[in-house]
C-alpha positions as CSV (number, residue, x, y, z in Angstrom):
1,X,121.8,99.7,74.6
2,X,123.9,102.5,75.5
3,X,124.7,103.6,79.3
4,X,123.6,107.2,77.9
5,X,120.4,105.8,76.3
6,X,119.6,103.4,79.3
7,X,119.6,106.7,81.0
8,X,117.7,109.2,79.1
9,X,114.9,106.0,79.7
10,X,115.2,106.0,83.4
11,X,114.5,110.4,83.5
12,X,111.7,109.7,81.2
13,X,109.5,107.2,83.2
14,X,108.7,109.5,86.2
15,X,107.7,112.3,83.8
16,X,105.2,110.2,82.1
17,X,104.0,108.7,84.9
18,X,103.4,112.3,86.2
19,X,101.6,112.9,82.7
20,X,98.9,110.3,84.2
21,X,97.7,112.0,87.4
22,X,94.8,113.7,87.0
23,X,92.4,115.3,89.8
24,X,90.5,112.1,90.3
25,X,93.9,110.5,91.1
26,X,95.6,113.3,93.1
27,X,92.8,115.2,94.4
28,X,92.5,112.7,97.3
29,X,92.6,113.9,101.2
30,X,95.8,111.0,101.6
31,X,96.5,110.1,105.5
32,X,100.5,110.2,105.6
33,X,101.2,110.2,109.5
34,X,98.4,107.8,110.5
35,X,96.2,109.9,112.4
36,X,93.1,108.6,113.8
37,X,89.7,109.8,113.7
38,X,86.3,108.8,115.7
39,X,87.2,106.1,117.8
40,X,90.8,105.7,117.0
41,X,90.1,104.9,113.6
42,X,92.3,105.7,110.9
43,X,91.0,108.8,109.1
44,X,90.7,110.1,105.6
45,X,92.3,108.2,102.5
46,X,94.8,105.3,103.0
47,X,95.7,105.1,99.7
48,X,94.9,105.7,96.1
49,X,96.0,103.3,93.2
50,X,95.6,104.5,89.8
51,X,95.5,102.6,86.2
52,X,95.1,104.4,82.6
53,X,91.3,103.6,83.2
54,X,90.6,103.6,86.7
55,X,91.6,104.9,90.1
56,X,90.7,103.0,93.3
57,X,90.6,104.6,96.8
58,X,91.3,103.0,99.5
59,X,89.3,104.6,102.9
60,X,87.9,103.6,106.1
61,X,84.7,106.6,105.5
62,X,85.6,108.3,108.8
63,X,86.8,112.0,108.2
64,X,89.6,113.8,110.2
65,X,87.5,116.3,111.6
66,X,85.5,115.4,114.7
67,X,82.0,114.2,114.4
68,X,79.5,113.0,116.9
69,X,79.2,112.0,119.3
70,X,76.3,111.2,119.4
71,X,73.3,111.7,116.7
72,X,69.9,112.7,118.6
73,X,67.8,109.4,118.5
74,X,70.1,107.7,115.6
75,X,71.9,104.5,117.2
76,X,73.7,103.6,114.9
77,X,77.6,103.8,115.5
78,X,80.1,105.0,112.7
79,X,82.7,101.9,111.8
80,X,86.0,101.4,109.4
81,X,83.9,100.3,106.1
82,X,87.6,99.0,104.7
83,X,86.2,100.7,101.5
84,X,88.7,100.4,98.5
85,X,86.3,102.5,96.1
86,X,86.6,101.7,91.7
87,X,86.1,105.2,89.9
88,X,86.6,105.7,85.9
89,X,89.2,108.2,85.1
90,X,87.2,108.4,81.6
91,X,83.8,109.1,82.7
92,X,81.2,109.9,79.4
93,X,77.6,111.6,79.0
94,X,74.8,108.7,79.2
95,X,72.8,109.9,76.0
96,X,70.4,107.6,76.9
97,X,67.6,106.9,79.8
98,X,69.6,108.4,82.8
99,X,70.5,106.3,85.6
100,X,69.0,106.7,89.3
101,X,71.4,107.8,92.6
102,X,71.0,104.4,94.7
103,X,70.8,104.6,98.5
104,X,73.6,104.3,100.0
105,X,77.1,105.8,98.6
106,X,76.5,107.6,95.5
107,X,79.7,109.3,95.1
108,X,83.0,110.3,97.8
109,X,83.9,113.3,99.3
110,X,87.9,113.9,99.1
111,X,88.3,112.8,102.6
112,X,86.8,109.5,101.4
113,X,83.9,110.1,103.4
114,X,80.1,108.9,101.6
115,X,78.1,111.1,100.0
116,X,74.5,109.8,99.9
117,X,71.8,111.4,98.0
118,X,68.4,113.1,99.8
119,X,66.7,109.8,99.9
120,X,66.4,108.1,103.6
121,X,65.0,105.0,102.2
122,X,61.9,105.2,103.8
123,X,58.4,106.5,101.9
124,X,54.8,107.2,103.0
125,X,53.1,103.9,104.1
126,X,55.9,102.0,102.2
127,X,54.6,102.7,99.1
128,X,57.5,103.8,97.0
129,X,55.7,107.1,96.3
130,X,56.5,109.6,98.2
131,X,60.0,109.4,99.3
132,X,61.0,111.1,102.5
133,X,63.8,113.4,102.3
134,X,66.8,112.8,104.8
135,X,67.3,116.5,105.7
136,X,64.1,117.1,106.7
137,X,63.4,114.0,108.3
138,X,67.1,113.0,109.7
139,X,67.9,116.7,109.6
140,X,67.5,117.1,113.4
141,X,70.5,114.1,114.7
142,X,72.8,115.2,112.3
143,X,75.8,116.2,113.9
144,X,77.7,119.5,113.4
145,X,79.5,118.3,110.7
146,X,76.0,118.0,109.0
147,X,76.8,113.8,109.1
148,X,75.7,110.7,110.7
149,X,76.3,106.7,110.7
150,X,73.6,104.5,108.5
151,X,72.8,101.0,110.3
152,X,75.6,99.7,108.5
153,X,78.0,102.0,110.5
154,X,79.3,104.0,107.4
155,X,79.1,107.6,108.2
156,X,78.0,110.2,105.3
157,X,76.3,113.0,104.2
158,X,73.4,113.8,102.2
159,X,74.5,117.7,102.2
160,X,77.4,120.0,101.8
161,X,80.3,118.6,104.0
162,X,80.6,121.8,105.5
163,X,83.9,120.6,107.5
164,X,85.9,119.4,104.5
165,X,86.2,122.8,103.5
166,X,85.8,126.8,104.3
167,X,81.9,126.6,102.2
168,X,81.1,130.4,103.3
169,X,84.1,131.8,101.2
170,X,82.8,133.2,98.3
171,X,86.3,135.1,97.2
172,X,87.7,132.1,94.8
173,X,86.1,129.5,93.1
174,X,84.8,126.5,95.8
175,X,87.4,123.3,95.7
176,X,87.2,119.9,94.3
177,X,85.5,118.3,96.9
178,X,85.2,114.7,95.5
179,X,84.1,112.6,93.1
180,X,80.5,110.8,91.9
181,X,80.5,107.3,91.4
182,X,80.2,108.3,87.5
183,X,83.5,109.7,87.6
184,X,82.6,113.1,87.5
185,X,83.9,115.9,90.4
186,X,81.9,117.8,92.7
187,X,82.7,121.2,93.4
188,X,81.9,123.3,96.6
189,X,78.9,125.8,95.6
190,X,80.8,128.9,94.4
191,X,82.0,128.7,90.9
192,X,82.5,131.0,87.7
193,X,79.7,132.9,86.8
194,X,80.3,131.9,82.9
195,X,81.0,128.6,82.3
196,X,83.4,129.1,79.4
197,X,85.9,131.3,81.1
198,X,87.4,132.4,84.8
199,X,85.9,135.4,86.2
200,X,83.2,136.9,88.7
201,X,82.1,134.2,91.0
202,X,78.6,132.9,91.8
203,X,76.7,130.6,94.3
204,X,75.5,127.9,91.8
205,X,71.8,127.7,92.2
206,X,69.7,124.3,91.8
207,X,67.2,124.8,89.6
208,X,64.7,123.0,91.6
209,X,61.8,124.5,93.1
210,X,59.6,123.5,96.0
211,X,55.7,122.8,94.2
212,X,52.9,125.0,94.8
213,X,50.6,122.0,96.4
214,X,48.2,121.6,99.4
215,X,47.4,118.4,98.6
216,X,50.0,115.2,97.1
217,X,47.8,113.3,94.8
218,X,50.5,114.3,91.6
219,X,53.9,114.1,90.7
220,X,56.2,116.6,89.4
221,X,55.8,115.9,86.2
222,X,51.8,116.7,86.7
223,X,50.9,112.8,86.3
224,X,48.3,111.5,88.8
225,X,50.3,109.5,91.8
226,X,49.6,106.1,92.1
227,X,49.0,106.5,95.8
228,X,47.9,109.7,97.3
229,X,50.3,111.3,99.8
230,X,49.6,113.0,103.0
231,X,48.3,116.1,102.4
232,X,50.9,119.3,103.4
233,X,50.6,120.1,107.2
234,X,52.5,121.2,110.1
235,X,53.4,117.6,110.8
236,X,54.0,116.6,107.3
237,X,55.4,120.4,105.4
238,X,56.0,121.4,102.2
239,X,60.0,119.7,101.4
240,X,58.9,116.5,103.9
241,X,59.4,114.3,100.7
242,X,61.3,114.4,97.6
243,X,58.2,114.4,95.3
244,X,57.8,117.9,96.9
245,X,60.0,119.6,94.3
246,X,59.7,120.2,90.7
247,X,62.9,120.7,88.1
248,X,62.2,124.0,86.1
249,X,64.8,124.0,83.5
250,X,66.8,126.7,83.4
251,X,65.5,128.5,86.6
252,X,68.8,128.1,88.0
253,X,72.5,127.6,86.6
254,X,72.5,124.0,87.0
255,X,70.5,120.9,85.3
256,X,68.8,118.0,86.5
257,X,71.3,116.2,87.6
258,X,72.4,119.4,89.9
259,X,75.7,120.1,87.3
260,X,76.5,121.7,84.5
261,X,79.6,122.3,82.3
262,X,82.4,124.6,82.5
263,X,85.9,125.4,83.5
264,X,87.1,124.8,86.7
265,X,90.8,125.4,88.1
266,X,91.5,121.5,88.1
267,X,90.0,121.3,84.6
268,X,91.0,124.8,82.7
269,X,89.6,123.0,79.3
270,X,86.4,122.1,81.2
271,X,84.2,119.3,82.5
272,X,80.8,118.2,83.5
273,X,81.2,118.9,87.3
274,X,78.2,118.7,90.0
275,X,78.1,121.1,92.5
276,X,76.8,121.4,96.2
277,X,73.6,123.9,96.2
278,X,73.2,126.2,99.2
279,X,70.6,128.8,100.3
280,X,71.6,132.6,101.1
281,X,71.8,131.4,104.3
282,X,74.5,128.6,103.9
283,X,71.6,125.7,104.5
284,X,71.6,122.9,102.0
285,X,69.5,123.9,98.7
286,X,67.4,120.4,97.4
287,X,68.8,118.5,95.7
288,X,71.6,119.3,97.6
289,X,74.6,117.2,96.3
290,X,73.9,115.5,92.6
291,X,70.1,115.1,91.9
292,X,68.1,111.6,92.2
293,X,70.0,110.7,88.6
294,X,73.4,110.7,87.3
295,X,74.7,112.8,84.1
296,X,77.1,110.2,83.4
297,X,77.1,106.3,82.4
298,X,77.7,104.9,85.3
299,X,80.3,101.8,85.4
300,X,78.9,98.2,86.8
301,X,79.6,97.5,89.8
302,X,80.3,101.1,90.6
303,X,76.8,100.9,92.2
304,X,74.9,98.2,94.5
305,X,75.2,96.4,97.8
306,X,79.0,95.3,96.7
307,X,80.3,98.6,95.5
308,X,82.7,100.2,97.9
309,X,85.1,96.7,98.2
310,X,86.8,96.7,94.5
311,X,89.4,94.1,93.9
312,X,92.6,95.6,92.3
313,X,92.9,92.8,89.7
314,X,94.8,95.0,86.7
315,X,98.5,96.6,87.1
316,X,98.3,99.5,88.9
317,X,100.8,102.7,90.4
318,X,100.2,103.8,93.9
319,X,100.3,107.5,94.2
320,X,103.1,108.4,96.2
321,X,102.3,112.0,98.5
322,X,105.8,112.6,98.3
323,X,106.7,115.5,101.2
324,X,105.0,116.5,104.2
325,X,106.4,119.2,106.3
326,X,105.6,121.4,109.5
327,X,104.4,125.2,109.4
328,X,104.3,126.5,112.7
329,X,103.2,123.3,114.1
330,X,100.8,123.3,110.8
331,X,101.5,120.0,108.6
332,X,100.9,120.5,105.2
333,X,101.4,118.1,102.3
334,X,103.1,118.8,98.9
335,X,103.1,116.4,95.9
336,X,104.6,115.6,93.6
337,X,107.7,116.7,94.0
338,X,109.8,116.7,91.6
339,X,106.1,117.8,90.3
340,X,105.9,118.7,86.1
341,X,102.6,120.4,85.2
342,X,101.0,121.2,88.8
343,X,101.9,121.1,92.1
344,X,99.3,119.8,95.2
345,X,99.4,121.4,97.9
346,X,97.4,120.2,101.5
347,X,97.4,121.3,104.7
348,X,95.9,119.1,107.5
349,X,92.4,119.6,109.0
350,X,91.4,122.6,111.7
351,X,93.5,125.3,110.8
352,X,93.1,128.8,109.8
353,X,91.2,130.1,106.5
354,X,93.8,132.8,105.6
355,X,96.7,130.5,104.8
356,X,98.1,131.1,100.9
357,X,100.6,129.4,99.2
358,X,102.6,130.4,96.6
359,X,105.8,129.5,94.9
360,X,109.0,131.4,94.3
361,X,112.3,131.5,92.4
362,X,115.8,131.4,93.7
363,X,116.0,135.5,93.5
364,X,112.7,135.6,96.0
365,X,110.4,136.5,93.3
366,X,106.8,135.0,92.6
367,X,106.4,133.1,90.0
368,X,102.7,131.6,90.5
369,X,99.6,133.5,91.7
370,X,98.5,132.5,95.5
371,X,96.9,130.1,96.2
372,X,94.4,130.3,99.1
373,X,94.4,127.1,101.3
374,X,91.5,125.1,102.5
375,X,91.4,123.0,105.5
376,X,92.1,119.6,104.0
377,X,91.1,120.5,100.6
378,X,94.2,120.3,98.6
379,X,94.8,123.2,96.0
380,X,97.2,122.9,93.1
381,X,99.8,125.6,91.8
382,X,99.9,125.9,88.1
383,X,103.5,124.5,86.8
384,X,102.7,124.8,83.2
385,X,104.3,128.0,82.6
386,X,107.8,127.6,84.6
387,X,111.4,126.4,83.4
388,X,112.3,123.5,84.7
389,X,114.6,123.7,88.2
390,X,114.4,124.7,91.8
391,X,112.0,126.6,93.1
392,X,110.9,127.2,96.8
393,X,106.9,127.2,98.3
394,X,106.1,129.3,101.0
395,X,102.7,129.1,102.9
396,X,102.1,132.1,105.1
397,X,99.1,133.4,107.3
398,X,98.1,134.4,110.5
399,X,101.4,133.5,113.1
400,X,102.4,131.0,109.5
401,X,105.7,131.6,107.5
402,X,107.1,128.1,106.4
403,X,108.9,127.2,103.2
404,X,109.5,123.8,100.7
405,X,112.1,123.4,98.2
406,X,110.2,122.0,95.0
407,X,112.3,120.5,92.1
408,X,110.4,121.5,88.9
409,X,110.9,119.4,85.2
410,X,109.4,119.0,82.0
């Protein structure tokens, strides 16, 4: 084998190893500098591993931001889960009977916090009928970060994650905010108002409805319950259990499963995506995050009381966050770099709202649109249209002017 051959190999592996990240491998919140979050524990993502089929996240389930710290009459203290999470990176439509959100995690937000569905786990008289819905019920200890700690100490939420990300900013489509244990993302609640192209934006709306009942002795489907509820009072109100709420197809932009299909910015061909549902008023929209069932086949094992503690036992890459540098005391992460077809960009948690990042040439001149910045959301720059070389990213706001050289190839 030549020296000129042996060479041309060694430039090629890093480029199609870059061909392999996808969002659900670099859309991760990734702890670089070992901060700590609720009681000195490590925060956010420790690290994320990815195969041609599978990505696996290692997190402890406590966010950066601050929660707590204390949740009204809830005990229970939050605790590193060691979580090392098993997603597909192929995630397919279940054609057949769909399968039903467990309690506990049903999917992760980026920050590798759980996302739990509306279900508290607890029903009227403990008959499995009507289901009691957490934001109603548990509404009142959440904390300001619209979380709390399950007995088990992992801390979650059953509704928009309103401190992952700016969720009032209705100027750009909403961020990839994690992923369902099907595989398929979940977006903030503003996205394009047609699904097949980019263009005037929208809050998604669930199409669920609260029922038109006085009295719970049906279902939503209009069969007879097995076991009459309590009828609707001031004690017990309309939305006090899940059964409450009817799915009237095509009332609102989204399905059953609270998703739909389109084009995203992470996915300009399009995907299923779910989506968080809000009111006019910002306040979680039933069913809130996905619905009671997933749109996609969900993998074994993805699910159940040993889900959340995946052994790695198949070759894998570690995704590497490559460079991390300071903005005006503002640390913000860029990867990859040398980066090929997009380019992550993620600043830390707490800062500003009117930060924007955009890359330049060596003459000064822009040569992506802007990119506005999240707190500890990352947001990608489009590569795909630049000649390979040097390039330099600037992130500039309010009292912010910093800059990154980033090494382009194809």
């Amino acid at each position: 084998m030549s020296y000129r051959y042996l060479l041309a190999l060694l430039l090629l592996v890093p480029i199609l190893g870059q061909a392999q990240i996808t969002p659900i491998v670099s859309s991760w919140l990734v702890n670089t500098t070992g901060a700590t979050g609720y009681n000195g524990i490590l925060s956010n993502v420790q690290r994320v591993q990815y195969s041609t089929g599978n990505v696996y996240i290692t997190c402890t389930g406590i966010p950066s931001y601050t929660i707590g710290p204390n949740w009204g009459n809830n005990p229970n203290t939050p605790t590193n889960q060691n979580f090392v999470f098993k997603i597909t990176r192929t995630p397919t439509r279940n054609p057949g009977t769909a399968t039903a959100t467990p309690l506990g995690h049903t999917g992760i937000w980026s920050n590798g916090v759980s996302m739990y569905n509306a279900w508290d786990a607890m029903s009227y008289n403990n008959g499995g009928v009507w289901r009691q819905n957490a934001i109603v019920v548990e509404g009142p200890g959440f904390d300001s970060c619209l979380g709390h700690p399950a007995p088990n100490g992992e801390y979650h939420h059953h509704l928009n994650p309103k401190c992952l990300y700016n969720d009032r900013d209705s100027s750009r489509h909403s961020p990839l905010i994690g992923f369902a244990l099907d595989g398929y993302p979940i977006y903030g609640a503003y996205a394009y108002a047609n699904p097949n192209t980019p263009g005037t934006l929208k809050s998604m709306r669930s199409s669920y409805r609260a029922r038109n009942i006085t009295t719970r002795t049906t279902l939503p489907d209009g069969s007879p319950a097995s076991q009459a509820g309590p009828a609707v009072s001031t004690a017990k109100p309309l939305g006090y259990y899940l059964e409450d709420f009817e799915y009237v197809a095509g009332r609102g932009d989204l399905d059953e499963h609270n998703g739909r299909f389109g084009v995203t910015p992470e996915y300009p061909q399009g995907t299923y995506a779910y989506f968080v549902t809000i009111n006019s008023q910002y306040a979680g929209a039933y069913p809130y995050t996905t619905g009671l069932t997933y749109y996609g086949v969900v993998p074994a094992g993805a699910t159940g009381p040993q889900s959340g503690h995946a052994v790695v036992n198949e070759p894998v890459t570690t995704y590497v966050v490559t460079a991390t540098f300071l903005a005006a005391g503002l640390r913000v992460s860029v990867y990859p770099n040398p980066a090929s077809s997009s380019l992550t960009v993620a600043p830390e948690g707490g800062v500003a709202n009117d930060l924007q990042a955009r890359l330049y040439n060596p003459l000064g001149q822009p040569v992506t649109a802007a990119a506005g910045l999240h707190p500890s959301v990352p947001a990608k720059l489009d590569l795909s249209g630049l000649a390979a070389g040097v390039y330099f990213l600037k992130v500039t706001g309010s009292g912010v002017a910093a800059t990154q050289k980033v090494v382009v190839t194809h």
